[in-house]
C-alpha positions in Angstrom: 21.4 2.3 20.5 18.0 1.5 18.4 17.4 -1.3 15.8 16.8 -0.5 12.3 16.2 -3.4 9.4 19.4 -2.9 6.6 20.9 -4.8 3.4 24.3 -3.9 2.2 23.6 -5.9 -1.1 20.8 -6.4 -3.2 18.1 -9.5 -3.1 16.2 -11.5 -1.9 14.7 -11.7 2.0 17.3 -13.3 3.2 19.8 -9.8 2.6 18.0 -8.3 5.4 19.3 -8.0 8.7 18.2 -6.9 12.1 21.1 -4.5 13.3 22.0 -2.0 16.1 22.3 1.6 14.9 22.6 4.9 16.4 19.7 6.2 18.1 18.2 9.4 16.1 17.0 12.4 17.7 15.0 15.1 16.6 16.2 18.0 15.1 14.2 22.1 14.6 10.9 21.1 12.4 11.6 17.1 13.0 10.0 14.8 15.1 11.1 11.2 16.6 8.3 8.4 16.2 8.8 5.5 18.1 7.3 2.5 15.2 5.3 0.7 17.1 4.1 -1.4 13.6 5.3 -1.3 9.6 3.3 -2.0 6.6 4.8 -3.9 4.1 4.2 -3.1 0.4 5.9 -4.6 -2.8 7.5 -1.9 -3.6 9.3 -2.5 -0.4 11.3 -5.9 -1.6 11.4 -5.4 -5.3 13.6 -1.8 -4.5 16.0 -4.7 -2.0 16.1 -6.8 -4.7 16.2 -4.7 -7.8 19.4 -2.5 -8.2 17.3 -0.7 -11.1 14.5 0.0 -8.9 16.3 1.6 -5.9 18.2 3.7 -8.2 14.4 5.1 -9.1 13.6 5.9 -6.0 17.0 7.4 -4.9 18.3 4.6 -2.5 22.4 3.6 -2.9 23.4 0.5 0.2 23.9 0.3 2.7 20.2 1.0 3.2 17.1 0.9 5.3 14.0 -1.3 4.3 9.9 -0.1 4.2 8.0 2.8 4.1 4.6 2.9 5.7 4.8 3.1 9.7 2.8 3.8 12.6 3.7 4.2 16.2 4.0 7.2 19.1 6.2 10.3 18.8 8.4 10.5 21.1 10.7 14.0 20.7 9.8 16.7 18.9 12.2 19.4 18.0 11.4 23.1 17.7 8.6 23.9 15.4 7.8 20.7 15.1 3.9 20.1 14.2 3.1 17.1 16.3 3.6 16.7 19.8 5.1 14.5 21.8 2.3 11.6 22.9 0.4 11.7 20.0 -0.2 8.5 17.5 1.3 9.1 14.5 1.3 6.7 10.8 3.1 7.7 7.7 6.1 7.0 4.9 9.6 7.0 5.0 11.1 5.4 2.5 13.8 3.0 2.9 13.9 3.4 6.7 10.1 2.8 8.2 10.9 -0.8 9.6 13.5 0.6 12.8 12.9 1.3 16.3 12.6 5.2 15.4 11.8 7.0 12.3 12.9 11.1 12.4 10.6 12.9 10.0 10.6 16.9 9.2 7.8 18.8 7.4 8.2 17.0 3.8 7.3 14.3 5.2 4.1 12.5 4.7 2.5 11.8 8.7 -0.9 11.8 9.7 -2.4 11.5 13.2 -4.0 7.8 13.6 -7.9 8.4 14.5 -9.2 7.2 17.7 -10.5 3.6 17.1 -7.3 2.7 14.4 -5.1 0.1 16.1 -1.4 0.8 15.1 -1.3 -2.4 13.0 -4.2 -1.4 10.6 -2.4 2.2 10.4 0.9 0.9 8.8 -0.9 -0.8 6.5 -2.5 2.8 4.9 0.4 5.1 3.2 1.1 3.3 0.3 -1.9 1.1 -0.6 -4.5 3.3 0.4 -3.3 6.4 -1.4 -2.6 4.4 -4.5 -6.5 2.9 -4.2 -8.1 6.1 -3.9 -5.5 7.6 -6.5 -7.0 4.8 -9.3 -10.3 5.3 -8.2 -10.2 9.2 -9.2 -8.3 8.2 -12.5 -11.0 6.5 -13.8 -13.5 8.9 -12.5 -15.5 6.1 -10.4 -19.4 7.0 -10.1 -22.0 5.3 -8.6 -23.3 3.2 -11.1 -20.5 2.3 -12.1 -19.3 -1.2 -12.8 -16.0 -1.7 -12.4 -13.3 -4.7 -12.7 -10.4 -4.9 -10.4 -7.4 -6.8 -11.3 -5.3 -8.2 -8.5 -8.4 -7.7 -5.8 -7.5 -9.5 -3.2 -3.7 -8.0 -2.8 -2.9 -5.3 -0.4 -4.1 -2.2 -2.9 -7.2 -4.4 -4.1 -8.6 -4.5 -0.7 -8.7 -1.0 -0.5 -9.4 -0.2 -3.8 -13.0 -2.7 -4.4 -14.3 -1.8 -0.7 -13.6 2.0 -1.8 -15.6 1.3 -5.0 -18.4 0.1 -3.0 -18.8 2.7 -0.8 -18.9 5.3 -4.1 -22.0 3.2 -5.2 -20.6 1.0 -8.0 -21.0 -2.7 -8.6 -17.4 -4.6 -8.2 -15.9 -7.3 -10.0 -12.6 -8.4 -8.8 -9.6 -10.9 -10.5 -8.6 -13.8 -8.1 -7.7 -17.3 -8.6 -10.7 -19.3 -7.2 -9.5 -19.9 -4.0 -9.5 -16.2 -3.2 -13.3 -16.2 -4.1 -15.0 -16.3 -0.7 -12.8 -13.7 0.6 -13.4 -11.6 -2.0 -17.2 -12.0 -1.8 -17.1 -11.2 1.8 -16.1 -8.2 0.9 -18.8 -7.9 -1.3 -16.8 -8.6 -4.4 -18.3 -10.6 -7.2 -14.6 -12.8 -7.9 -13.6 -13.2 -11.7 -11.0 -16.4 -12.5 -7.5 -14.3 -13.9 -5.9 -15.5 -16.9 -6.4 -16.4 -20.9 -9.4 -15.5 -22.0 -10.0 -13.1 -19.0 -12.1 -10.9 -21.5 -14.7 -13.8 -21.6 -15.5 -13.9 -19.0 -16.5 -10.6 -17.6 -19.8 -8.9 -18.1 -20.2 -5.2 -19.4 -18.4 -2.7 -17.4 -17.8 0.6 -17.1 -14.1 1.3 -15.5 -11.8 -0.9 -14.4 -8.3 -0.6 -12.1 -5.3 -3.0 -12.8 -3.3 -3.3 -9.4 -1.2 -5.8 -11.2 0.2 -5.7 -14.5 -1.7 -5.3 -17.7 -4.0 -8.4 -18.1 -6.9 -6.8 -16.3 -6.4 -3.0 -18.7 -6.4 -5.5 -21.8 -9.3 -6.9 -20.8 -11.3 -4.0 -20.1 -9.7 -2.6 -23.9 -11.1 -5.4 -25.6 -14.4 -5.2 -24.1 -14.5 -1.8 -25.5 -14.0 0.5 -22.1 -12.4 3.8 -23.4 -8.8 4.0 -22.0 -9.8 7.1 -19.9 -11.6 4.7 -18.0 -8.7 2.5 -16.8 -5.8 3.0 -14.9 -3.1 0.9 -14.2 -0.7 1.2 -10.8 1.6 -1.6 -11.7 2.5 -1.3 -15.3 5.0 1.1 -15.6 4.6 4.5 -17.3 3.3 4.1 -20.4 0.6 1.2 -20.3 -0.9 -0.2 -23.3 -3.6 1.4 -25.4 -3.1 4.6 -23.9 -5.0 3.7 -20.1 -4.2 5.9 -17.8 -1.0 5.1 -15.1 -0.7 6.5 -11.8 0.0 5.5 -8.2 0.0 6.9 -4.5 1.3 9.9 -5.2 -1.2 11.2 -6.9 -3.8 11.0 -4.6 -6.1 13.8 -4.1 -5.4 16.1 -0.8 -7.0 14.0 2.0 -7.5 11.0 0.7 -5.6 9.0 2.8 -7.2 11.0 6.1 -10.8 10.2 4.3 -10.0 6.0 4.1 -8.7 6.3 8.0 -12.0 7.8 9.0 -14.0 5.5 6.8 -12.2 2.8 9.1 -12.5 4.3 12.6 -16.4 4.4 11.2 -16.4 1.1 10.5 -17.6 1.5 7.0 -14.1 -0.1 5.7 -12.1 -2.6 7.3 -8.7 -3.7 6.8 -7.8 -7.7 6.6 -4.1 -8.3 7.9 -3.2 -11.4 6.5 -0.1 -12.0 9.4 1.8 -10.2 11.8 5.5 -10.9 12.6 7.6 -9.2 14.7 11.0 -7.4 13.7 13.2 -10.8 14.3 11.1 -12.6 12.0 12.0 -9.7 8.8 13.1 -12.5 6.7 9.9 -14.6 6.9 7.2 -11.5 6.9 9.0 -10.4 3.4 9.3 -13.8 1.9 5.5 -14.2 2.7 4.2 -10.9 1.1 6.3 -11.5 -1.6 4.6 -14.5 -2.7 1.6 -12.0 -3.6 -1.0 -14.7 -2.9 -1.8 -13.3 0.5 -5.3 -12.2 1.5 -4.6 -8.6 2.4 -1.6 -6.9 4.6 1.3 -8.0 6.0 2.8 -5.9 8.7 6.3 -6.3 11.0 6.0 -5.0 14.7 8.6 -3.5 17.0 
């Protein structure tokens, strides 16, 4: 037997339970990763406790909760393309935070550099592709000057540091206690809320991680739409600003932020680390979304 976190009803952390499964085994093409650490995201507690947004994504109850991972693989079927031994990170959706996670070819799994601890690995999949996927939207230049909304938040941190390696100056949406965390990371911090507009100086781009307050802004201050994108604000934003999200991150990307990691050109703040027992608290934590960074679950 194997553990594996699973709700058989839809809400809030406390639906999640720590249970005893069947252990999986890999089949021809598949491999078995042993998660060693898992990445939470929000899209991770508002599909448990959204009926509407699990349907989205395909996921009926009972069901398995996460998707980014890291950890070891462990069996590897015939034709597999990783071997056993070597560090693996990745997504599976509704299933990342278990003992062991079987993935086949159509699934996303990278091998974790040299230098990478598993913890900062889980945290990539999800909020690194979506970073790098806004960056591209808005066709980020050096030069550039460009306000991020939500900058602090598990995307954001990706996202402004990403900005500043292209070359462009960064201003990012906090409240004011985030401020010196932000300008550690070389982030000139912006107060969100009324009047938001007001309070920002000319720019060039700008990336809403969180809703639509930041894309209004940058409208108002006269910023053509082509030159905003939004990740959180559904499919058709307001004044035509372009949506997008992980998945349309360019071919590498993700491979591209590792390295910049393992270089030591980016780094990645974990705001806590909980192990598996501790589900309940980890999610009600990120879910607050006033944490400085990642929040990842280890088995």
């Amino acid at each position: 037997m194997s553990r594996a976190v699973i709700y058989e009803k839809f809400g809030g952390p406390e639906v999640l339970e720590l249970r005893e499964v069947p252990e999986p085994h890999a089949g021809p093409g598949e491999v078995r990763v042993r998660v060693t650490a898992a990445g939470l995201n929000p899209m991770d507690w508002g599909i448990a406790r959204h009926p509407e947004a699990a349907a989205r994504f395909g996921i009926s109850l009972p069901a398995g909760f996460g998707y980014d991972y890291a950890g070891v693989v462990d069996e590897a079927g015939p034709g597999a393309k990783h071997a056993v031994g070597e560090r693996v990170y990745g997504g599976a959706l509704g299933r990342a935070v278990a003992d062991f996670v079987v993935v086949g070819a159509e699934d996303r799994l990278f091998r974790t550099p040299d230098g990478l601890s598993d913890e900062v690995a889980s945290t990539l999949p999800v909020a690194a592709s979506s970073a790098a996927a806004a960056l591209a939207a808005v066709g980020l230049q050096a030069g550039d000057t460009v306000l991020v909304g939500g900058a602090a938040g598990g995307v954001g941190i990706f996202a402004v540091q990403l900005a500043k390696l292209a070359g462009a100056t960064v201003l990012g949406t906090a409240s004011e206690s985030t401020f010196p965390f932000l300008r550690e990371l070389g982030v000139e911090p912006v107060a969100y809320g009324p009047g938001l507009a007001g309070r920002v100086p000319e720019i060039t781009a700008a990336i809403d991680l969180f809703g639509t307050e930041t894309a209004e802004a940058a409208l108002e201050l006269g910023v053509p739409p082509e030159r905003i994108a939004t990740i959180a604000a559904g499919p058709t934003p307001p004044g035509g600003v372009r949506a997008t999200g992980g998945v349309d991150a360019e071919p590498g990307a993700l491979e591209k932020v590792a390295a910049e990691i393992a270089a030591g050109r980016l780094t990645v703040p974990i705001a806590a680390v909980f192990p598996v027992e501790k589900i309940r608290d980890a999610v009600a934590l990120q879910a607050e979304r006033h944490v400085h960074g990642k929040v990842v679950v280890t088995l």
